[in-house]
N, C-alpha and C positions, 0 to 999 in steps of 0.2 A: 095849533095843537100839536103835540107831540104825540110821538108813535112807538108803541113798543111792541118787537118780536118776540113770539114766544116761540122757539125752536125745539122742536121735537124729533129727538134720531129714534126711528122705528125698526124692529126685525121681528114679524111675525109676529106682531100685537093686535091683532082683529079685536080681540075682545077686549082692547082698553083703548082704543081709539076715542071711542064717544063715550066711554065713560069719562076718561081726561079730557075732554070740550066738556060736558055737561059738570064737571067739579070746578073746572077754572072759572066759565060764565058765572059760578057760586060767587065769585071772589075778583069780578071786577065792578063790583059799584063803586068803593074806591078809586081806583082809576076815574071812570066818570065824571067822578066829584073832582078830580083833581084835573082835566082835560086832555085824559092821554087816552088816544084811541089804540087799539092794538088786530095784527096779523097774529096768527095760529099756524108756522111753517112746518108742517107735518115733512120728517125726510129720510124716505125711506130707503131704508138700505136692503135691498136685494129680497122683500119676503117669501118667501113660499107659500104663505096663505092667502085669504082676502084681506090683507092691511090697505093695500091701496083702493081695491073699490069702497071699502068702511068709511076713506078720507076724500071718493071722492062724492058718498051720497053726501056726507058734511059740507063739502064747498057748494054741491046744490042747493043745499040748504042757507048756508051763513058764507057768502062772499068774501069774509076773513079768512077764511079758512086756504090753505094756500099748501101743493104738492110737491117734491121732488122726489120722479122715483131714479133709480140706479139701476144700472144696466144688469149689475149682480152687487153680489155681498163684496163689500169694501171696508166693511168694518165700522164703528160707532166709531172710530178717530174722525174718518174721510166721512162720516151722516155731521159731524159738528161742523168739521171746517166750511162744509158747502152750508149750512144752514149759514154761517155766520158771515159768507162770501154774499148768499143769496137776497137776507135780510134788505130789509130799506129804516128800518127802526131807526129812530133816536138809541133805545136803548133796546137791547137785548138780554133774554134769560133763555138760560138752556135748561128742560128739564125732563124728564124719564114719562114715558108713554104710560109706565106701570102705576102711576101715584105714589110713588116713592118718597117724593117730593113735594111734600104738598104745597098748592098752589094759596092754600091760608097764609103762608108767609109771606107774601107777596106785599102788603101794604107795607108791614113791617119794612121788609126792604128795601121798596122804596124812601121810604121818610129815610133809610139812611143816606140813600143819592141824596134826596134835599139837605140834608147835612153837611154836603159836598164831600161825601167818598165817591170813587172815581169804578168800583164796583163794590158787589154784597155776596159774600159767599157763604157755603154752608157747610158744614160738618156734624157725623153721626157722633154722638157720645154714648152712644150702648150698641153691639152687633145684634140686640135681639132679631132670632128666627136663623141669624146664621149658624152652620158646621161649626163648632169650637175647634177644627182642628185651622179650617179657614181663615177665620178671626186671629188666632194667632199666627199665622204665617202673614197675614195683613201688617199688624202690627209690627214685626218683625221687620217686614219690608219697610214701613214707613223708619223707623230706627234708622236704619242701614242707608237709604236713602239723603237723611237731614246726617249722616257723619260724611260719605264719602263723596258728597256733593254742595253746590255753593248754592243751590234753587232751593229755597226751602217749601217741602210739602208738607203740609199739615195734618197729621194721622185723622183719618175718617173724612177728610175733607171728600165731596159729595160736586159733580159737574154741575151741581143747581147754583147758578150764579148770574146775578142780573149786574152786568157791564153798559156803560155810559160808550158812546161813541168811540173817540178815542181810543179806550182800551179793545174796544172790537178790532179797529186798522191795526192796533199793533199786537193782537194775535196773528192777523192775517196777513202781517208782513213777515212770517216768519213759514216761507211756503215749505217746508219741510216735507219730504214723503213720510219718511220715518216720525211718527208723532205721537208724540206723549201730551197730551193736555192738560193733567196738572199738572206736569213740568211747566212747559209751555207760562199755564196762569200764573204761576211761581219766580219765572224768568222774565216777566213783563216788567214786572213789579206795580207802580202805581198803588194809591190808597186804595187799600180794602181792607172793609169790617165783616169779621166772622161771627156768623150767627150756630148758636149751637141748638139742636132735637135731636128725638129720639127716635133711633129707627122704623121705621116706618114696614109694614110686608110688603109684598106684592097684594095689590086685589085681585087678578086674576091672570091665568097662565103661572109659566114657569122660567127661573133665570138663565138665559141664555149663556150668561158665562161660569162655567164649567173651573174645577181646581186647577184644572191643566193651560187653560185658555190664558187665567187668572195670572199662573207663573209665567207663560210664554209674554203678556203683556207687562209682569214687572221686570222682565230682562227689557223689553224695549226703554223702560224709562232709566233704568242704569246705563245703557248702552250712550243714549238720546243725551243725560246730562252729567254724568262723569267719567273721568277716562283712569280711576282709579285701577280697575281690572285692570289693566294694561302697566302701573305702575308694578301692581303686584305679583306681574308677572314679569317683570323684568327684575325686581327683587327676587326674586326664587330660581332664577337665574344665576344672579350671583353668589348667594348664599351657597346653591349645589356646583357651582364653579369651584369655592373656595371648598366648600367640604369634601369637596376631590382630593383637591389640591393636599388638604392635610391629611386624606385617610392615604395616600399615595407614600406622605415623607414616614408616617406612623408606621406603614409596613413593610418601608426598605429599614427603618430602624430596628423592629423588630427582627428583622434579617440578618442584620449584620450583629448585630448586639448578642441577641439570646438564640438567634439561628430558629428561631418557628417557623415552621411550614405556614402559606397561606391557607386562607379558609378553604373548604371545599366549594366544590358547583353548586350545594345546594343556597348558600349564603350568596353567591354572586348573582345566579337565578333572580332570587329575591332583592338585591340592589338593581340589577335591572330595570324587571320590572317595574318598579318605586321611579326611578329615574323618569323608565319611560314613561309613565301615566303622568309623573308634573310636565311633560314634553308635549305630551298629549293636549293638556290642561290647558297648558298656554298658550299651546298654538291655536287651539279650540277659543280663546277671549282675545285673541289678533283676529280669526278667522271671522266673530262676530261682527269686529269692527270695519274691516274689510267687508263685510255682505252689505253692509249698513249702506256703507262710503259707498260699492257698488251701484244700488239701489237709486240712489243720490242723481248720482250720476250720469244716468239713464235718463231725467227728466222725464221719467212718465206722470201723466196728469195722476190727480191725489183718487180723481171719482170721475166715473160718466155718467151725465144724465140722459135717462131711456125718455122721461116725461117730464113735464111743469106743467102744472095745472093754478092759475092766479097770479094776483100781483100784473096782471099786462097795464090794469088801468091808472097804477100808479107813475107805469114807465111814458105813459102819453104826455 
C-alpha cells in the first residue's frame, strides 16, 4: 500500500487544528478505495497558543496523526521544508491549517498522479475576502516576477500541492536557507497539472500574514531567483556616468561660447541629491544580495526541533 503525507505548517492555529483532521477524514474514503493509507504531519512553527497540545490530544486519539514542534518561529518556508525532510510518504500534499484549501480536491488530484503527472497543483482564480489594495500588489508581483526571471510562477498559485516522490528529493536537494517555495516548485520543474477554485476564507482565526510581512517575502523571491536588480543597477550606473559626462562638455560649451554663468547652489543641491539617492538605491540591491550570500554562508540549520511526537513505529 502506498502512503501519503499530509503536511501541515501551523502558527497559532488552536482553533483549526481538529477542524482540518475532522474535514480531511470527510475526504479519505477515496484514498481507501484506492489502498493509500495516509500520516497527518502537523508542523509547528513556534505558536504562542495551544496549537501544539490541540495536536497532541489528536495523536492520542488517531496514531496518524504525527508532530513537529520548533524551538521558535522559523517561519512557514523552514515548517514546509522540515515537513517534507520529515515525511515517510509515497506522496505528499502540503496544505493550510486554515481550510483554505480544501481537502475535497484531493481525489481529484490524485487521479491526476495516476495520469502520470509527476505533482498536482493549485491556484486561486478570484481574491474574494481579500484587501483590493493586497490583490493588486499580488498581481503586480506575480508580472514582475514571470518578466525578470526564468522560474515561471503562476499568479494565484496556492502551496496546496500533492508531489510524487521524486519531486519531494528534488525540493529537498535544493537546501537553501534563504527560500522561496514557489520559486523553488517552479525551478524543479517536472510535470505538473494546475487545478483552478475559488478562493476559499479562513474558517476561523486570523491571517497571520500581514501587507508588510507580504512585501518583505516577495523581495525574498526576487532576491532567491533573479539577479535582475543588480543588472539594473549597474545600468543606471552607466547611464548617470555618461550623463555627467555630457552635462560637464554642455557647460564648458556654454562657457566658452556664450560666457553663462553656471547654475546656482540651488540646482546643484538638487543634482546631488538625485545622484545620491540612485547611489543609495543600488548599493541598497548589492547590499541585499550580499545579506542573502551572507546568510548562505553561515550554514546555519534551516529549523530546530524542540519535539516529535509519531512516526517512531515506521522507523523500526
Amino acid at each position: 500500500m502506498k502512503l501519503l503525507s499530509v503536511i501541515v505548517p501551523c502558527y497559532n492555529e488552536e482553533e483549526n487544528v481538529r477542524d482540518f483532521y475532522d474535514e480531511l477524514c470527510k475526504n479519505t474514503d477515496f484514498f481507501h478505495e484506492k489502498q493509500i493509507e495516509f500520516e497527518i504531519l502537523y508542523v509547528d512553527d513556534g505558536s504562542k497558543d495551544q496549537t501544539v497540545s490541540e495536536v497532541k490530544k489528536l495523536h492520542k486519539e488517531d496514531g496518524r496523526v504525527r508532530l513537529i514542534s520548533f524551538s521558535r518561529n522559523f517561519g512557514k518556508e523552514a515548517a514546509i521544508y522540515a515537513g517534507l525532510q520529515k515525511c515517510r510518504g509515497d506522496l505528499a500534499v502540503l496544505m493550510d491549517a486554515d481550510l483554505q484549501d480544501p481537502p475535497s480536491l484531493l481525489p481529484e488530484m490524485y487521479s491526476y498522479i495516476e495520469q502520470g503527472y509527476d505533482s498536482v497543483a493549485t491556484r486561486r482564480v478570484t481574491r474574494k475576502g481579500e484587501p483590493v489594495i493586497r490583490s493588486f500588489f499580488a498581481r503586480m508581483f506575480y508580472r514582475l516576477m514571470n518578466r525578470i526571471s526564468r522560474t515561471e510562477i503562476v499568479d494565484g498559485a496556492r502551496d496546496y500541492r500533492l508531489m510524487t516522490r521524486p519531486v519531494v528529493d528534488a525540493i529537498l536537494s535544493m537546501s537553501e536557507y534563504n527560500r522561496f517555495t514557489k520559486g523553488i516548485f517552479g525551478w524543479v520543474g517536472y510535470d505538473t497539472k494546475w487545478l483552478e477554485y475559488e478562493n476559499v476564507e479562513r474558517k476561523k482565526g486570523e491571517t497571520k500574514w500581514s501587507f508588510w510581512k507580504l512585501f518583505l517575502y516577495s523581495l525574498e523571491g526576487i532576491m532567491a531567483f533573479s539577479t535582475v536588480p543588480l543588472t539594473i543597477a549597474s545600468v543606471a550606473g552607466v547611464l548617470f556616468c555618461l550623463l555627467a559626462f555630457i552635462m560637464i562638455i554642455v557647460t564648458i560649451v556654454r562657457k566658452l561660447l556664450f560666457g553663462d554663468p553656471t547654475s546656482g547652489w540651488p540646482s546643484l543641491v538638487c543634482i546631488i541629491m538625485m545622484v545620491s539617492g540612485v547611489q543609495l538605491f543600488c548599493m541598497g540591491i548589492v547590499g541585499q544580495y550580499l545579506s542573502k550570500t551572507y546568510m548562505e554562508v553561515k550554514r546555519r540549520p534551516i529549523y530546530l526541533v524542540r519535539e516529535e511526537i509519531g512516526g517512531q513505529e515506521l522507523e523500526e
